[in-house]
N, C-alpha and C positions, 0 to 999 in steps of 0.2 A: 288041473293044477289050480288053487287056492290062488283066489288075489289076493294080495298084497294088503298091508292094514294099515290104511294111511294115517290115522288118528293113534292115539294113546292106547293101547290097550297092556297094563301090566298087572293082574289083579285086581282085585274085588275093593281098591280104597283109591279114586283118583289123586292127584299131588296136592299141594297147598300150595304149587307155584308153578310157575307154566313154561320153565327150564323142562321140565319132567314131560311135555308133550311133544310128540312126534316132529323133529326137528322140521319137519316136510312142511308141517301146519305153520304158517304166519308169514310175519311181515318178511318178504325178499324170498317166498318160498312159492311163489305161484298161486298161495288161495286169499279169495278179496275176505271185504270184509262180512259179505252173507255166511260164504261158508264157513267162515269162524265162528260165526256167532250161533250157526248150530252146531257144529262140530267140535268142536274144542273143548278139552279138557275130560270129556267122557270116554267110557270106554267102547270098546267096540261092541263088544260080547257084557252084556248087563246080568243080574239079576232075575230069575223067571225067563231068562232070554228076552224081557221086555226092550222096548226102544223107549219110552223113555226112563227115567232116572225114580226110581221107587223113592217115596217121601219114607225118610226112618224116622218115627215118632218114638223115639228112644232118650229119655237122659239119662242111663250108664248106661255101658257096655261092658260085659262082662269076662273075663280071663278063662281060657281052659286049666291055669295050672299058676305056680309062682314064674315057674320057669319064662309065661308069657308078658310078665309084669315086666321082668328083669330084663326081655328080650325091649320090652317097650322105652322103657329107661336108657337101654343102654344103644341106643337110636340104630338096633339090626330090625326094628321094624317099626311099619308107619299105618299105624291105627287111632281108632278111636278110644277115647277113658270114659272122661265125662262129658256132657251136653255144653257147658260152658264155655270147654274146651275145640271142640267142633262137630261137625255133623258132617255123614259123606255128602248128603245133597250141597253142605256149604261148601266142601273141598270141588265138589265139581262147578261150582258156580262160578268162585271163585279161581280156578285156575282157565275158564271161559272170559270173566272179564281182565286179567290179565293179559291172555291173548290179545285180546281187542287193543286195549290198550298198549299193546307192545313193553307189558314190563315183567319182571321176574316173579313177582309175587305182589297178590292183590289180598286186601284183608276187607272181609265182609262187615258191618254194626249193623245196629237196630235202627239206627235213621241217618242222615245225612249230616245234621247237628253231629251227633253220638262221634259219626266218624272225626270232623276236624275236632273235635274237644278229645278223643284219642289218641290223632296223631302232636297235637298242641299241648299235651298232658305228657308226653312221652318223651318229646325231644325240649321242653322248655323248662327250665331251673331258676328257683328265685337269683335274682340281681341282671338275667337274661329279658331281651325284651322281641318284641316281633313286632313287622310293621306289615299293615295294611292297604292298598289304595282303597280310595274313601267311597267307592258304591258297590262294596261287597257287601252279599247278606246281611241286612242290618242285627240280624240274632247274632251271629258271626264273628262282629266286632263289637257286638254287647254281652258277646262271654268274656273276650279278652278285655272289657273298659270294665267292668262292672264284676266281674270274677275271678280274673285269673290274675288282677292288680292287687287280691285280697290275700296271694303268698308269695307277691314280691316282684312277680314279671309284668316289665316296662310293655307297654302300648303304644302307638305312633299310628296314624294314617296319614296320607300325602294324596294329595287329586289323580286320581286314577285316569293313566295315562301322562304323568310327568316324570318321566324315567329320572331326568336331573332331580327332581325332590326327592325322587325314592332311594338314588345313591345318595343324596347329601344327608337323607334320615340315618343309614347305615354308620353305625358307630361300634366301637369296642365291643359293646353290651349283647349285641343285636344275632339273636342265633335264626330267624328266619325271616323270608318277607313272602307276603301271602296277597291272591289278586282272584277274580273270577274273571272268566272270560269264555264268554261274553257275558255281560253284565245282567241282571237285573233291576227294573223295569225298562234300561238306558240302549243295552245293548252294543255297549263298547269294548270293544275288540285290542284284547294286550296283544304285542309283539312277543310270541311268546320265548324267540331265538334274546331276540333282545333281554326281555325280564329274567331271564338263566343266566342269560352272558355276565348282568349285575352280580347275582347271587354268586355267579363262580370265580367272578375277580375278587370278591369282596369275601369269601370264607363262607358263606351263610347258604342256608338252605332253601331250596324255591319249591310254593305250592298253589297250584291253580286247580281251584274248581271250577270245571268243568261241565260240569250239570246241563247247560244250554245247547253248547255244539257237540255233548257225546263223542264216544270214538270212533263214530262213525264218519263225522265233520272234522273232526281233526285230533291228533293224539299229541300233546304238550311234551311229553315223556321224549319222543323223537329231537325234539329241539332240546334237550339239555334238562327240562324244569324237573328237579327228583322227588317231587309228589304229584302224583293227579288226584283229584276226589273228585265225587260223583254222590249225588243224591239218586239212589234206584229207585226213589219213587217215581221220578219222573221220568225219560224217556227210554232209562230200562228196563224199570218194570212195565211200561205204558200202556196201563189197561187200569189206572186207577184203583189199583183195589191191594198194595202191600205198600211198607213202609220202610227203607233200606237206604243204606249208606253202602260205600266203598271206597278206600283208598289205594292205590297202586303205584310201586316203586321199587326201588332195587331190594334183593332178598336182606342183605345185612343192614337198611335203612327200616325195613317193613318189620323184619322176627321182633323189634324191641316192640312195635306198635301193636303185634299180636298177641305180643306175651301179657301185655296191659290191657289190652283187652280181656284175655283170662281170669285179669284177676277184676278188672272194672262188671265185668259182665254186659257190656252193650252190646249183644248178641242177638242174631235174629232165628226163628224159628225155623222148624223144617219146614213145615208148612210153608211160609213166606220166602224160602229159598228154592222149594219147589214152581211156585209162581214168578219170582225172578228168572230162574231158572227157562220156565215154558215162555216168559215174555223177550227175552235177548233173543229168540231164536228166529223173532222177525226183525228185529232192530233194523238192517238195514234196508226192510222194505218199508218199514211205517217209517223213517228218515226221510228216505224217497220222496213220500208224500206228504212227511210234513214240513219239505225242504220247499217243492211244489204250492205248497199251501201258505206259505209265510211269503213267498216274492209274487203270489198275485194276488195275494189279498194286500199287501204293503201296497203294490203298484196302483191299487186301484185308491185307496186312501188317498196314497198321494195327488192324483187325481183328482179326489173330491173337493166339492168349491167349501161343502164344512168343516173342512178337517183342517186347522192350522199349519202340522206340522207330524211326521211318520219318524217314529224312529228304527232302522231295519236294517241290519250292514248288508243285504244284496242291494239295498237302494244306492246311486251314485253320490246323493243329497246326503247319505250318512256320513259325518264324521270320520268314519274308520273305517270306509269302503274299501279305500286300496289296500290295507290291511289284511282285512277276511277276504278279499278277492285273492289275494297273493298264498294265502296258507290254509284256507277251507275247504272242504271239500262242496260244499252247502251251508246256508245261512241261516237254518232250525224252523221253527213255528211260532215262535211268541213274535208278537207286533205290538209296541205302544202305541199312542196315536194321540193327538188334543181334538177335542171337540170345540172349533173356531166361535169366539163370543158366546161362549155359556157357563153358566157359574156351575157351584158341584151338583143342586137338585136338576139343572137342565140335562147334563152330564149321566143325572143317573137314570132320565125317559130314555135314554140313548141305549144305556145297558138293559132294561127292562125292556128295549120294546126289543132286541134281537130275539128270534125264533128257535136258532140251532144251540149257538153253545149256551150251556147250563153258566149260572151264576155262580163263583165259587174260586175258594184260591189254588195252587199249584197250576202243573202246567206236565205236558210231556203224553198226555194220554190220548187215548185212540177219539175222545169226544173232543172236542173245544171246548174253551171256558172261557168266559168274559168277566172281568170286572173291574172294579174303580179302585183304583191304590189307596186313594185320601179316604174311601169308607174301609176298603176291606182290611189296609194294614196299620192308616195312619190316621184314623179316625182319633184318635186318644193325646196326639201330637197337636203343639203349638202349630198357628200358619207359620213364625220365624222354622222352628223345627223341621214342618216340611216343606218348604224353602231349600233348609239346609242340604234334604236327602235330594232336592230337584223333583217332589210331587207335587205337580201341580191338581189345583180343584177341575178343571177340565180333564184328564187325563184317564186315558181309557187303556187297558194291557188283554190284548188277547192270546191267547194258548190254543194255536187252531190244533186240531184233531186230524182226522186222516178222511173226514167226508169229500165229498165232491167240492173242488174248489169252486165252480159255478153256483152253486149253490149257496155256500160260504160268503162266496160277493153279493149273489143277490140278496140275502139276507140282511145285509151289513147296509146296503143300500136303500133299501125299504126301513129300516129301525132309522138311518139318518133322516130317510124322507118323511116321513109318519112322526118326526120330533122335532121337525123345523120349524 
């Protein structure tokens, strides 16, 4: 007797939304979050019989007849047209990182940017305004001050993490409020039941990027909040080497954000959804490790008689510890840190002299990376200016990788020692 098919298998074109996967697969059906991350959304029976997912380097697709145009059209079947429109590796990618994320349908772009200016281009109308807390992506809130003010829609940020400013910004106008979490370089941790609860008393829409604790640490979507986004450069693609966004949310919030994508064309290749694609399928064992690698290399910081001050939500010293303690799964890999009485060149013998991780910006990959915010992002910025973002010139951000965390420490310890 044939076992059973516990995954999706209905033909040769996975779904574009992750209703359409084996009701068996997901959240309250018995598989964590490894097995989804390889299982999900693909079929059982592939292609050549291969196990994994054949790269189609295809932009069109071509019809046996009229009859298959009209069948397409008149939605009795779910295929491919053109390449702008999608690709099966993108159909399977993305009905995987929905699974993860617990939501109906997840829409793929070509970066992380691409994605929030998609779904902020789709639901926002001149005389509308959106508000932000003030230490999201600073590209982020410099599309919405600087470009999306130039067809009418209002802009707002309030201190990230003052729920009371963020409802008292809330007015008439206001069709979304938007937050990361956990923060970058800060790592401040929103309530995410709380930031929904705002949005659903108040009419408006709620979006947290994500990008830091993954859904592997925690999935936003569950507490209420009806967008998540994700940068796949970082810990889902996490191998350094493609460039991807994703947003995920319910199907009749997401079809408007896909259909603009169509026509915007911020679209990622097959190729690079092949690579998203092979990198989600350890997601949650390189999490594992770099959940491991952010609370003993923070511990040891903390610890050090150089180090002023850690910023880490597994530390108890964070801010927003009982926060991420209450609703994460794990607390990710990036670590800030100050480098105690050192100006920025003392600061920067400190990044030059570590050994392991490579010098460089992003985060989320199987290496570490080290660098200095005031050269590498805010180099161009007044000291008032970075002041304002909280960069200080001592101020060191690392992105540990999946090495050996002994090694990691020792490293980190010898670059402190060798620049005192």
């Amino acid at each position: 007797m044939d076992s059973p098919e516990p995954f999706r298998s209905s033909g040769s074109s996975p779904p574009r939304d992750a209703s359409a996967i084996d009701s068996r697969l997901g959240a309250g059906h018995g598989f964590g979050p490894s097995t989804t991350a390889v299982h999900a959304g693909e079929s059982r029976q592939k292609l050549a019989d291969a196990i994994a997912d054949p790269i189609v380097a295809s932009s069109t697709y071509t019809f046996r007849d009229t009859r298959a145009i009209l069948d397409l059209l008149e939605g009795k079947t779910s295929r491919e047209e053109y390449g702008r429109y999608g690709n099966p590796g993108e159909r399977v990618v993305e009905a995987k990182l929905a699974a993860l994320d617990g939501g109906e349908m997840a829409v793929l772009f070509s970066s992380g940017m691409a994605a929030l200016v998609g779904v902020l281009m789709t639901w926002l109308n001149a005389g509308e305004e959106v508000v932000f807390f003030d230490e999201c992506y600073h590209r982020s809130r410099e599309f919405c001050r600087r470009h999306l003010t130039r067809f009418g829609v209002g802009f707002r940020e309030v201190k990230t993490g003052d729920y009371d400013a963020m409802e008292a910004a809330i007015g008439p106008r206001t069709k979304m409020v938007v937050s990361e979490s956990p923060t970058n370089p800060h790592l401040s941790i929103v309530d995410c039941a709380r930031f929904a609860d705002i949005g659903r008393r108040h009419g408006v829409m709620t979006l947290i990027d994500a990008t830091l604790c993954t859904p592997f640490n925690q999935r936003p979507l569950e507490s209420g909040v009806d967008f998540v986004l994700h940068s796949a450069t970082m810990y889902l693609g996490g191998h350094n080497d493609l460039i991807g966004g994703v947003v995920v949310g319910a199907r009749e919030r997401m079809q408007p954000v896909r259909d603009l994508r169509g026509v915007m064309g911020g679209i990622n290749s097959p190729h690079n959804c092949y690579l998203l694609e092979r990198g989600l399928k350890t997601l949650a064992l390189r999490m594992e490790r770099h959940n491991a690698n952010g609370l003993a290399v923070a511990r040891f910081l903390e610890s050090h008689p150089r180090v002023e001050k850690v910023w880490y939500p597994g530390l108890e010293s964070h801010p927003y510890h009982a926060v991420a303690a209450r609703s994460m799964r794990g607390y990710g890999g990036l670590v800030t840190f100050l480098v105690k009485d050192a100006d920025w060149e003392a600061t920067a013998r400190v990044v030059d002299a570590a050994r392991i991780p490579r010098i460089g910006p992003s985060l989320g990959g199987v290496e570490s990376l080290i660098e200095q915010p005031m050269v590498m992002s805010y180099w161009n910025y007044s000291p008032a200016e970075r002041a304002s973002f909280g960069i200080h010139d001592n101020m060191i951000r690392l992105a540990l990788g999946i090495e050996d965390p002994s090694d990691l420490v020792a490293d980190l310890a010898r670059a402190l020692e060798v620049t005192a």
